[in-house]
C-alpha positions in Angstrom: -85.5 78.8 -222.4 -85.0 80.6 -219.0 -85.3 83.9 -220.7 -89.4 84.0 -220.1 -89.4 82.2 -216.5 -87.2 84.7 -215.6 -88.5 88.1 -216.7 -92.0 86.2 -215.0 -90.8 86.3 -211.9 -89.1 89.4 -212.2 -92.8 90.7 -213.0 -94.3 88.6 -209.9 -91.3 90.5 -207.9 -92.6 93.5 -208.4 -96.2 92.9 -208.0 -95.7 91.5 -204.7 -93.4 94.5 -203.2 -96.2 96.6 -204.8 -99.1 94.9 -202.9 -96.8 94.8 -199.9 -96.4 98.9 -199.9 -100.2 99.1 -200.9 -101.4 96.6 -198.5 -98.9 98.2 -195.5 -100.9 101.8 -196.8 -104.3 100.2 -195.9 -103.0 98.5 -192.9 -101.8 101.1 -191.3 -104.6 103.6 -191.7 -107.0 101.0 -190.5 -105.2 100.5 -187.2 -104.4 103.9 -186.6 -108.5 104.5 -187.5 -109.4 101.4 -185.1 -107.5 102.9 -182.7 -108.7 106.6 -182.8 -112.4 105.1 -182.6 -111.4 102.6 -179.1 -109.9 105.7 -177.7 -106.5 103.7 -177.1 -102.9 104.5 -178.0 -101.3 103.6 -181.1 -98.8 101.5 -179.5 -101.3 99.4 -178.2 -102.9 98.6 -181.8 -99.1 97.8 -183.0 -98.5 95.5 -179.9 -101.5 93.4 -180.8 -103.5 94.2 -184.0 -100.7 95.2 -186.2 -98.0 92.5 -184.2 -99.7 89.4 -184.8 -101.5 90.6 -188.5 -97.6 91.0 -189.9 -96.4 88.1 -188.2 -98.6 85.1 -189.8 -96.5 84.4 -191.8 -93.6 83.4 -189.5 -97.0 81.5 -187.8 -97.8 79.9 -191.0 -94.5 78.8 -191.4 -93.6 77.6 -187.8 -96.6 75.8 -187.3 -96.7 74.3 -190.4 -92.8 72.7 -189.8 -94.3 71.6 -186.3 -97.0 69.5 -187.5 -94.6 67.8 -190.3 -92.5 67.8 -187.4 -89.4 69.1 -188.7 -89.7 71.7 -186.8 -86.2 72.9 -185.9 -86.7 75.7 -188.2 -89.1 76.8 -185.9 -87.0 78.1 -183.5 -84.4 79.5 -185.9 -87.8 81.0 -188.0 -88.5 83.1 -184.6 -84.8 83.8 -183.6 -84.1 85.0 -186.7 -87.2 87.4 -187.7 -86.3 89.0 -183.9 -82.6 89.8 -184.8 -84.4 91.3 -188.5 -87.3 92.9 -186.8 -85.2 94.6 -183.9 -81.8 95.6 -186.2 -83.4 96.2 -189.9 -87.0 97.5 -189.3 -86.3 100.0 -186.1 -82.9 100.6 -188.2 -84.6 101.3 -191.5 -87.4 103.2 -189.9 -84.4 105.6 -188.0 -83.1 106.1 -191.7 -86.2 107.7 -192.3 -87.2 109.8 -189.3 -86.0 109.6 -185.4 -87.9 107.1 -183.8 -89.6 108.3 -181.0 -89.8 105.2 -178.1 -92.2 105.5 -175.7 -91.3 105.2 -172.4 -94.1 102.8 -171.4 -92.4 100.3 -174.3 -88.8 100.6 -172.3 -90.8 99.5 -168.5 -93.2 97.0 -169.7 -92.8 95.6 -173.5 -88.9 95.7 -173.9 -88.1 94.2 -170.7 -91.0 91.3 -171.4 -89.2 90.7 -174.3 -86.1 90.5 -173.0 -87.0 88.0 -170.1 -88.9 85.5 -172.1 -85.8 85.4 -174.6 -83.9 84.9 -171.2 -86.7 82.0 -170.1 -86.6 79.8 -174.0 -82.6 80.2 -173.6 -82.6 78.6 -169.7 -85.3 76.4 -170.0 -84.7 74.9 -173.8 -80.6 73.9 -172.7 -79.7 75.2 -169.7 -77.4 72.0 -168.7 -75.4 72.6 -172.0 -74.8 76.2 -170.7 -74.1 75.7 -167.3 -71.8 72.6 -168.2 -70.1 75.0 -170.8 -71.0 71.6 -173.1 -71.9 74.5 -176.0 -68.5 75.8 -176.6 -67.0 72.7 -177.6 -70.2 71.1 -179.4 -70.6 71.4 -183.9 -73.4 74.1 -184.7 -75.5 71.2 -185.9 -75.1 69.1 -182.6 -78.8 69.0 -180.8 -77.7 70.2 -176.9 -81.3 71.0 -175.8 -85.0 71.1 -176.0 -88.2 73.2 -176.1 -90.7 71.2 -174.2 -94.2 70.5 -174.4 -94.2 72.5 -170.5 -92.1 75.1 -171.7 -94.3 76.0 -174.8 -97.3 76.2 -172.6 -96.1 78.2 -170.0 -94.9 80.6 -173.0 -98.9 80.6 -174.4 -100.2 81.0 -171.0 -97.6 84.4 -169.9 -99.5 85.6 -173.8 -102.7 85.3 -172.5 -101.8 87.2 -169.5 -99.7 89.6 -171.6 -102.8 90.4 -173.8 -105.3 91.1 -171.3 -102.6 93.0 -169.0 -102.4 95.5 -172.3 -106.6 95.5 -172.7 -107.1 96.7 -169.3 -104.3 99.1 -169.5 -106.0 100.2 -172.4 -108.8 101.2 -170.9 -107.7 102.4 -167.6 -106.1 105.4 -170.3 -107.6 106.2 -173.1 -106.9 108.5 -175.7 -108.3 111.9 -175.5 -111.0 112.8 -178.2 -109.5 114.6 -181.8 -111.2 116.5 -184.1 -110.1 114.4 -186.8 -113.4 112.3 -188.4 -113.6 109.2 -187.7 -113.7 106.3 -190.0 -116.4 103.8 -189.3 -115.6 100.3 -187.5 -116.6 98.4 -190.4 -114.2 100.4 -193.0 -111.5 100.2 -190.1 -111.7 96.4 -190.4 -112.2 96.1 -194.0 -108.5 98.5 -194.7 -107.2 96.1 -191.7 -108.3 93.0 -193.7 -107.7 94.8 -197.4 -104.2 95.6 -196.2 -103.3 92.1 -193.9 -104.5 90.2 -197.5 -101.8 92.3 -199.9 -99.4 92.2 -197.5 -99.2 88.5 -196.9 -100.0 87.5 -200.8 -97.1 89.9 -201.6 -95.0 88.9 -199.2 -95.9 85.2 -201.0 -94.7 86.5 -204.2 -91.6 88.0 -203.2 -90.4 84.9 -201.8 -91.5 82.7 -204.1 -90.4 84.6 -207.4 -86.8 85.4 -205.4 -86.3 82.2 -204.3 -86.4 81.2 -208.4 -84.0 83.9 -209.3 -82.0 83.0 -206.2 -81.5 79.3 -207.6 -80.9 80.2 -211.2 -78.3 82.5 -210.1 -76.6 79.3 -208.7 -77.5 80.8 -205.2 -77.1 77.2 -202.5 -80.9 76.5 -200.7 -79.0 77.3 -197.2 -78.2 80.3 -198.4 -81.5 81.3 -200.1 -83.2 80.5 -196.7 -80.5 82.7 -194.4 -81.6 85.6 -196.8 -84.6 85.1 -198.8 -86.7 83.5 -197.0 -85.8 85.1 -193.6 -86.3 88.4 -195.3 -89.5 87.3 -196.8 -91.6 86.1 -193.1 -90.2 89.9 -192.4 -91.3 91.8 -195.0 -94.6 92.6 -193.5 -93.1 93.8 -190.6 -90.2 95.6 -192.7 -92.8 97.7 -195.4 -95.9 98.3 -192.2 -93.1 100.0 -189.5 -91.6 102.4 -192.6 -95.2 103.2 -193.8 -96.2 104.1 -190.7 -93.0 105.8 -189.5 -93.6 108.0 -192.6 -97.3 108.7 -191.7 -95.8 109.7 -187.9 -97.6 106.6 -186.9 -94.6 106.1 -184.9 -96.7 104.0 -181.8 -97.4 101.8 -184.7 -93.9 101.1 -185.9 -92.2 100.3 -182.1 -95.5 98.6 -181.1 -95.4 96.7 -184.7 -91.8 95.5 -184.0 -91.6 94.6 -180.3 -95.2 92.8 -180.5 -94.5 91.3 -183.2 -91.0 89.7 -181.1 -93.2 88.8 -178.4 -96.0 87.2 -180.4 -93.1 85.1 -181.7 -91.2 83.7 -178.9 -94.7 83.4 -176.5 -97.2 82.9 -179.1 -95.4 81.0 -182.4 -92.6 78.9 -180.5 -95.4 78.2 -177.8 -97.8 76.5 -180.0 -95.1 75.0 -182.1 -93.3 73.3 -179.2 -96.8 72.0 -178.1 -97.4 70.4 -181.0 -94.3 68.8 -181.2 -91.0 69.7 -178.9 -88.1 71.4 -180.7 -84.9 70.8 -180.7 -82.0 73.2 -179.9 -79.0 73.1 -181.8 -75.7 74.6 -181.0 -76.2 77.2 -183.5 -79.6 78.3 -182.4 -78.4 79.4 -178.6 -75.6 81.4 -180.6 -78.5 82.7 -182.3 -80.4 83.5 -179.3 -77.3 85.0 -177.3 -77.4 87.3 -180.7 -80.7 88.4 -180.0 -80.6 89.0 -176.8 -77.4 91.3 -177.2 -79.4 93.2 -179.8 -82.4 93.5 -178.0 -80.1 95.3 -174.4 -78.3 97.0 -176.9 -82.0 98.9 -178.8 -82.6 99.1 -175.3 -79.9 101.4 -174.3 -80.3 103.1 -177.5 -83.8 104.4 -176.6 -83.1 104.1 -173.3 -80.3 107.2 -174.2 -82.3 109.2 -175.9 -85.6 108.0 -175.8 -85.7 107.5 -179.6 -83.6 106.2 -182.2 -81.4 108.0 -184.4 -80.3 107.6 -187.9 -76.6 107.2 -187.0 -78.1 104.1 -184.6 -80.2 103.1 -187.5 -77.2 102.7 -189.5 -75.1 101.1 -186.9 -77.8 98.5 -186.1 -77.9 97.5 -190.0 -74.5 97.2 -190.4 -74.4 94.7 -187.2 -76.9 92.7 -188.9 -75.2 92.5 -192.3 -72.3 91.1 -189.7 -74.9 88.8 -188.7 -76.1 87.8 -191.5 -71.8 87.2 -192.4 -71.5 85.3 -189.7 -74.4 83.0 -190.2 -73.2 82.0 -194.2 -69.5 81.6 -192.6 -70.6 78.9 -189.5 
């Protein structure tokens, strides 16, 4: 009798996108309220509020595999939720409205990004790349390693990150508005209202997909490649289109590019601390993915100093490609 588990989860599927669209509702208007009362940019909330409140449940996840220590998904967990964030959430957010991409995001945030994607790739196998070891190795063959060192030096540049962005912050605040102001304690209770639907509907999405997944004689490596990856994104998927469609715009880029950085400094960094990951052909093909994505969202704000819905489209169709290319390897 799978007729009753079925139409269950089918039920639970909807309930959690539901809480997910609710909870992004209250998120966002708790940030954007937070941020109105400290007098600091939107973009800064996304960068740090908003970045690391939609990305715990990559945390959950990574740290989780690290202290069973199997945590090889780690990596591939943050890899791949920085090729989603960057080509589906910017590229569903541009099918909505342009959007706008501050220029303070293209000197300082994009190019931190960028560098500390650089650093993991170096630092985790750089003898395999220099030695040209990783063209002619299988995609499960281990050619490198994320060290103990390298995952503190990533958690120590965050540290430094975060207080670079809380001094900025206050060097330039926000002029006054006349719109009201919400009180701090309502600002916190949306922000925690919003973080809790958002993560117990992210929860039931995955769960109740991953059933439907498997009865539709879906394989597990498949179900992870796509519903599970999907799922650790959600959050950041529904919170940048709710608040692209409020014209919380700082929210959405902030959202997304925090959100990378928390995961390759913050995520990897305590992950490889507790317990050093290993590298695998497939994740430095993975990670020479993202950083091609990441120069090329680059030149696409860079351009125009937005995004457009003609680059929205073309940066989902490269990661349906992606996503092709991952089921075929």
């Amino acid at each position: 009798m799978l007729v009753l588990p079925i139409i269950l989860s089918v039920i639970i599927l909807i309930a959690g996108f539901a809480a997910l669209i609710k909870g992004a509702d209250f998120f966002v208007d708790g940030s954007a309220a937070l941020a109105r009362n400290l007098k600091v940019p939107g973009l800064i909330i996304g960068l740090t509020v908003v970045a690391m409140g939609t990305s715990a449940p990559e945390l959950a996840v990574s740290t989780s595999a690290a202290i069973a220590g199997s945590n090889e998904i780690a990596l591939s967990n943050v890899v791949g939720s920085n090729i989603f964030n960057l080509m589906v959430v910017l590229g569903a957010c541009a099918l909505f409205c342009p959007v706008p991409v501050e220029s303070i995001v293209l000197r300082r945030d994009f190019p931190v990004s960028v560098a500390v994607t650089v650093f993991v790739l170096l630092a985790s196998c750089w003898k395999a790349i220099f030695k040209g070891t990783v063209f002619r190795s299988q995609m499960s063959d281990n050619i490198g390693l994320v060290s103990r060192w390298t995952g503190i030096v990533l958690m120590v540049v965050f540290v430094g990150y975060l207080v670079y962005l809380i001094i900025d912050a206050k060097k330039h605040p926000e002029p006054e508005t006349d719109e009201p102001k919400k009180p701090y304690w309502k600002c916190i209770l949306f922000i925690l209202l919003g973080l809790a639907l958002i993560v117990a509907g992210g929860q039931a999405v995955v769960q109740s997909a991953k059933y439907i997944a498997r009865v539709a004689g879906m394989t597990e490596t498949l179900i992870g490649l796509t519903v599970v990856a999907l799922g650790t994104s959600l959050p950041e998927l529904v919170t940048s289109i709710v608040a692209a469609r409020k014209g919380e715009t700082g929210l959405a880029v902030g959202n997304v590019v925090g959100s990378n950085i928390f995961n390759i400094m913050l995520i990897l960094g305590i992950s490889s601390t507790i317990h050093p990951v290993a590298v695998n052909t497939a994740s430095v093909y993975d990670m020479a993915i993202l950083l091609f994505v990441s120069l090329l969202v680059f030149l696409f704000s860079f351009s125009k100093k937005k995004i457009v819905r003609a680059e929205g489209i073309i940066m989902l169709l490269l990661y349906a490609a992606d996503v092709a290319f991952a089921i075929i390897r």
